[in-house]
PyMOL CGO cylinders between C-alpha atoms (Angstrom):
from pymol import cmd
from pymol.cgo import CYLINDER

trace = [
    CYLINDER, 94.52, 111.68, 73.79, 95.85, 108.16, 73.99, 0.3, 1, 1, 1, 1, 1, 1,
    CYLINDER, 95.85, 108.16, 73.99, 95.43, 106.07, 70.60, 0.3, 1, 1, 1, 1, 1, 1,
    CYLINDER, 95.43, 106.07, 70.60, 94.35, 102.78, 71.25, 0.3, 1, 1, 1, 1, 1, 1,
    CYLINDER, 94.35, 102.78, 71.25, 95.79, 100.19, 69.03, 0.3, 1, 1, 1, 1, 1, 1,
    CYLINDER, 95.79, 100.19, 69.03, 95.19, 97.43, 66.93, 0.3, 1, 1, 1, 1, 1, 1,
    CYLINDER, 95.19, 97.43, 66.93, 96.96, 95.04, 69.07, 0.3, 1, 1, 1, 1, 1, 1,
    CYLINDER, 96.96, 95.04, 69.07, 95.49, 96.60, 72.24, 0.3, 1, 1, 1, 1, 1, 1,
    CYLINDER, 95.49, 96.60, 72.24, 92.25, 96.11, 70.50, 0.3, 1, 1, 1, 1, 1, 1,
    CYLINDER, 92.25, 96.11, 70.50, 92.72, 92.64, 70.54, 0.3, 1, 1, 1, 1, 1, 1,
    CYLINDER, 92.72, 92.64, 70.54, 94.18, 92.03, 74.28, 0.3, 1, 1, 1, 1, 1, 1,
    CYLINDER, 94.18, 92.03, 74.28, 91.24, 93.43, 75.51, 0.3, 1, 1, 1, 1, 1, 1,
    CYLINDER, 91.24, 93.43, 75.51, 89.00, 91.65, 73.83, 0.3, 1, 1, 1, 1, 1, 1,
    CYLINDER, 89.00, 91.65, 73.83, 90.87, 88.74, 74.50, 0.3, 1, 1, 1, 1, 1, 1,
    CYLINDER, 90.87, 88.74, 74.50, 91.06, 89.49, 78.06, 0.3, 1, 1, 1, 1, 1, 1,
    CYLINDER, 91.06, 89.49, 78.06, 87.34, 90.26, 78.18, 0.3, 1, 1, 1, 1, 1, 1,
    CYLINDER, 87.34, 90.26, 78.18, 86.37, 86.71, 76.63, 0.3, 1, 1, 1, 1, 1, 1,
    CYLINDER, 86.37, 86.71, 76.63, 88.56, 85.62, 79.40, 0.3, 1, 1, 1, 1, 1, 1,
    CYLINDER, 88.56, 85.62, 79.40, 86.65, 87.07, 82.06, 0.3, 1, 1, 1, 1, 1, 1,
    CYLINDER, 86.65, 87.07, 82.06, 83.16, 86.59, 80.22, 0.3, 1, 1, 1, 1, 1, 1,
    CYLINDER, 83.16, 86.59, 80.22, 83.78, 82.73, 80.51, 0.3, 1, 1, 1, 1, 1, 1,
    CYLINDER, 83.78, 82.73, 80.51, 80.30, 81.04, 80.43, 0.3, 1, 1, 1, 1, 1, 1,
    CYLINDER, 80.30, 81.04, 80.43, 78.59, 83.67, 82.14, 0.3, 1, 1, 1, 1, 1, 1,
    CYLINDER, 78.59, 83.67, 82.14, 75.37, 84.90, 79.88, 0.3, 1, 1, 1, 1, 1, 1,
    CYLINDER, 75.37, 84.90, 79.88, 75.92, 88.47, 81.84, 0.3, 1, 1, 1, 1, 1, 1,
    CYLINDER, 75.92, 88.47, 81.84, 78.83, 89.98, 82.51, 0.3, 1, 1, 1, 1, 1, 1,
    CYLINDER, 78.83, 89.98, 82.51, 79.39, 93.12, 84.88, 0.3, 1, 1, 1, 1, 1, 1,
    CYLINDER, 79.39, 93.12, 84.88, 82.96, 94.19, 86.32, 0.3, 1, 1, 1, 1, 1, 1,
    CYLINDER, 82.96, 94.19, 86.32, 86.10, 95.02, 84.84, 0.3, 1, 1, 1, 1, 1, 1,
    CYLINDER, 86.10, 95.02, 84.84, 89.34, 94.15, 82.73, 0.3, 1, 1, 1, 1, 1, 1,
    CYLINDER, 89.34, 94.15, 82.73, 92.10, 95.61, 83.89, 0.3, 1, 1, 1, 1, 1, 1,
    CYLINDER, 92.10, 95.61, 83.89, 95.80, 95.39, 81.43, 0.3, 1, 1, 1, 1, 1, 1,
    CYLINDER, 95.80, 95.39, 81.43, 98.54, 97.61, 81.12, 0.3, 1, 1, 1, 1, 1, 1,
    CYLINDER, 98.54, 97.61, 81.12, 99.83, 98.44, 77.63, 0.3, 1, 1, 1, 1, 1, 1,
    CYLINDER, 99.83, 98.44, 77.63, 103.88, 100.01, 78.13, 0.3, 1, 1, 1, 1, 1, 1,
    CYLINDER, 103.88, 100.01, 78.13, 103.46, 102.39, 81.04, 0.3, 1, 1, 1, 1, 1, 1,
    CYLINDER, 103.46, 102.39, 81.04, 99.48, 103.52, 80.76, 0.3, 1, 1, 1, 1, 1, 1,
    CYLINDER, 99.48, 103.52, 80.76, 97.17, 101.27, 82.87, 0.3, 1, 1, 1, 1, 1, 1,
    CYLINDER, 97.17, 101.27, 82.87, 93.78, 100.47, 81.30, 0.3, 1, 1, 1, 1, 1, 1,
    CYLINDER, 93.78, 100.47, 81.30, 90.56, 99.30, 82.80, 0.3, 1, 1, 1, 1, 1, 1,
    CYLINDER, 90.56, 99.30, 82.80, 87.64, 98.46, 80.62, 0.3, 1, 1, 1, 1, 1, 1,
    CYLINDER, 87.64, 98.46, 80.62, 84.87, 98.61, 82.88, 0.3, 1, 1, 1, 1, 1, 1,
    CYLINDER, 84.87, 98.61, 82.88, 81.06, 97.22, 81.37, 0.3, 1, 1, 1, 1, 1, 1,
    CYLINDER, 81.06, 97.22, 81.37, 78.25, 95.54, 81.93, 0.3, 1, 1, 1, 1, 1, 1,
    CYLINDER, 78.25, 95.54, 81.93, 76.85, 93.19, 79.03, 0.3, 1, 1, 1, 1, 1, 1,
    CYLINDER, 76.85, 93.19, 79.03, 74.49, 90.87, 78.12, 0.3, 1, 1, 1, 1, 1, 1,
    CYLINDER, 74.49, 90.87, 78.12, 75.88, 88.00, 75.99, 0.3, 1, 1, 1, 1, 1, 1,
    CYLINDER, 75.88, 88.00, 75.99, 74.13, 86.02, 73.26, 0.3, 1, 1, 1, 1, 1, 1,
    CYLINDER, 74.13, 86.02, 73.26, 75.45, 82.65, 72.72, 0.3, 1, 1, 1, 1, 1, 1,
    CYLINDER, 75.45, 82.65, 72.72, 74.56, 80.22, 69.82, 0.3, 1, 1, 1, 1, 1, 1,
    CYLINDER, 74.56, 80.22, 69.82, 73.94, 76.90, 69.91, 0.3, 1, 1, 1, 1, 1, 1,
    CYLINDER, 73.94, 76.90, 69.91, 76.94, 75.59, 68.03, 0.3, 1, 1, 1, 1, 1, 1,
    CYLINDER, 76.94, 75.59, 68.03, 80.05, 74.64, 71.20, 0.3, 1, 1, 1, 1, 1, 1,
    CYLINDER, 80.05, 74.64, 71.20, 83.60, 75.99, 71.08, 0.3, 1, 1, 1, 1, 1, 1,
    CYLINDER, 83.60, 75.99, 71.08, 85.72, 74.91, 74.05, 0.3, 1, 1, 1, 1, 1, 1,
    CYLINDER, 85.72, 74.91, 74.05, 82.82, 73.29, 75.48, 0.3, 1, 1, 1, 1, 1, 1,
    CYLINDER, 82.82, 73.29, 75.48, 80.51, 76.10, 76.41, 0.3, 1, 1, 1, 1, 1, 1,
    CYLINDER, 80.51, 76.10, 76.41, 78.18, 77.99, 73.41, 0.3, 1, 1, 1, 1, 1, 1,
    CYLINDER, 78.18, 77.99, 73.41, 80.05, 80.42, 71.53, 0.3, 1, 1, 1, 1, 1, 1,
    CYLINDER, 80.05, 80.42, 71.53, 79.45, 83.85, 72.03, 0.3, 1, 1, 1, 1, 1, 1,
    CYLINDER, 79.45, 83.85, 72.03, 77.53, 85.64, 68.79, 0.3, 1, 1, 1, 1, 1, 1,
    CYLINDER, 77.53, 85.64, 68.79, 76.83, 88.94, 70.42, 0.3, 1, 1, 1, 1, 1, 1,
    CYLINDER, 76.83, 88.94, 70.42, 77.78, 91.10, 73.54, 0.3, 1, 1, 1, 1, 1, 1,
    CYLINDER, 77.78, 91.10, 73.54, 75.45, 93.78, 74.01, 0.3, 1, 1, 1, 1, 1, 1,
    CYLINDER, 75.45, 93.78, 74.01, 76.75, 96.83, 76.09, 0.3, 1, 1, 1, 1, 1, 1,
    CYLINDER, 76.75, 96.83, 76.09, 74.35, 98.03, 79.06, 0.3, 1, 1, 1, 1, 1, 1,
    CYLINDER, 74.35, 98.03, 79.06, 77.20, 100.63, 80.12, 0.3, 1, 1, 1, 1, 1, 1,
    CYLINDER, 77.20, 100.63, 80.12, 80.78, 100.77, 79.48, 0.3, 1, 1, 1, 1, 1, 1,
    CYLINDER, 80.78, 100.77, 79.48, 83.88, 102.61, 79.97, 0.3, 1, 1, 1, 1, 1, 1,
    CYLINDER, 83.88, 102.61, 79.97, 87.37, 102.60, 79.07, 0.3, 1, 1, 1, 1, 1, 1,
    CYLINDER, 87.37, 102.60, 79.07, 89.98, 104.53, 81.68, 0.3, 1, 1, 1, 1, 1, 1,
    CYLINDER, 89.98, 104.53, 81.68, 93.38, 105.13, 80.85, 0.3, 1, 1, 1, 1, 1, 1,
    CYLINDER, 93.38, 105.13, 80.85, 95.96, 106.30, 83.38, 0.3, 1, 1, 1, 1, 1, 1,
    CYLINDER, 95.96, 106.30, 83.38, 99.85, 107.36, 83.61, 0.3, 1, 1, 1, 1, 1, 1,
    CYLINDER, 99.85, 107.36, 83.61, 101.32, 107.62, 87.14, 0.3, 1, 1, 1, 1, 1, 1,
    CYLINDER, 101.32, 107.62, 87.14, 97.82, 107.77, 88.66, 0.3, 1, 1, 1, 1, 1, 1,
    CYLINDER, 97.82, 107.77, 88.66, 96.57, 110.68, 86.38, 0.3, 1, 1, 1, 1, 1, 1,
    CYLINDER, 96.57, 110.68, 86.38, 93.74, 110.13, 84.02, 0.3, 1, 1, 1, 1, 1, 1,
    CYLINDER, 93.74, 110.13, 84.02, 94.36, 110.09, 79.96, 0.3, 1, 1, 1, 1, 1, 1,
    CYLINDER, 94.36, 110.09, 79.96, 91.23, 110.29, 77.39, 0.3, 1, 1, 1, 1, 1, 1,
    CYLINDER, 91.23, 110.29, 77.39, 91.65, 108.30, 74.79, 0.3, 1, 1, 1, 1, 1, 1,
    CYLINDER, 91.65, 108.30, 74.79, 89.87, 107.07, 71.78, 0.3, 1, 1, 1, 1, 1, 1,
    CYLINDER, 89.87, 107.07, 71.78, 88.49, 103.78, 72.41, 0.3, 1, 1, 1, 1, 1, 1,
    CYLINDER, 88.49, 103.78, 72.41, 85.66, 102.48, 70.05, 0.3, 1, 1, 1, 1, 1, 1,
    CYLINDER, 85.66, 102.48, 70.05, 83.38, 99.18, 71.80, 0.3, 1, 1, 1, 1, 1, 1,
    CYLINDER, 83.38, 99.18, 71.80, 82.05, 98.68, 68.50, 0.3, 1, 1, 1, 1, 1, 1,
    CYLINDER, 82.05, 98.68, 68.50, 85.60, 98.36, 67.12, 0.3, 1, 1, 1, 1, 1, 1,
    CYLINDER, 85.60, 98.36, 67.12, 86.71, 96.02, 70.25, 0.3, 1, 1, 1, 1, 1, 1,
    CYLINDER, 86.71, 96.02, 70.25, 84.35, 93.83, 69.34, 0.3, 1, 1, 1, 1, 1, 1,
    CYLINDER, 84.35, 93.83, 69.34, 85.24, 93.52, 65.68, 0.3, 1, 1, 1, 1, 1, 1,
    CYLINDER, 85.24, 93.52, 65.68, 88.84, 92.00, 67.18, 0.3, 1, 1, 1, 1, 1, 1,
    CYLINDER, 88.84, 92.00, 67.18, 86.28, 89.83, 69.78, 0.3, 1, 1, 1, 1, 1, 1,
    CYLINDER, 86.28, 89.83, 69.78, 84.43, 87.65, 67.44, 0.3, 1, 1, 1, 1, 1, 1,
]
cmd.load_cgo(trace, "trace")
């Protein structure tokens, strides 16, 4: 089982914002590689925005998960591991 950490915790969500941009739905995938295990966080979400701007755009208050799904891989072969969207988005707001 691969432990996802803290720190990955927070490149994902930091990628995800990334890729999220202004968009008010978001389906497709954040890929990242953390030492030598490649990670894909796949989802589709709906985001909730309020009214007050950051960076120009309405600051996301909410992301709510249709479907999601984290893979982990090392050298092509598929790892479990213990990743928690309700903790990724404690590192995302």
């Amino acid at each position: 089982m691969y432990e996802i950490s803290d720190a990955l915790y927070l490149r994902i969500a930091e990628h995800l914002s990334d890729a999220i941009g202004r968009k008010d739905f978001f389906s497709g995938s954040v890929p990242l590689v953390d030492g030598n295990v490649e990670c894909r966080l796949c989802c589709t979400l709906v985001v909730s925005r309020s009214r007050v701007c950051v960076d120009e755009y309405p600051r996301i208050t909410r992301l709510t998960p249709v479907w999601w799904e984290l893979k982990t891989t090392i050298e092509g072969e598929v790892i479990d591991n213990d990743f928690s969207f309700g903790t990724m988005l404690t590192y995302f707001y």
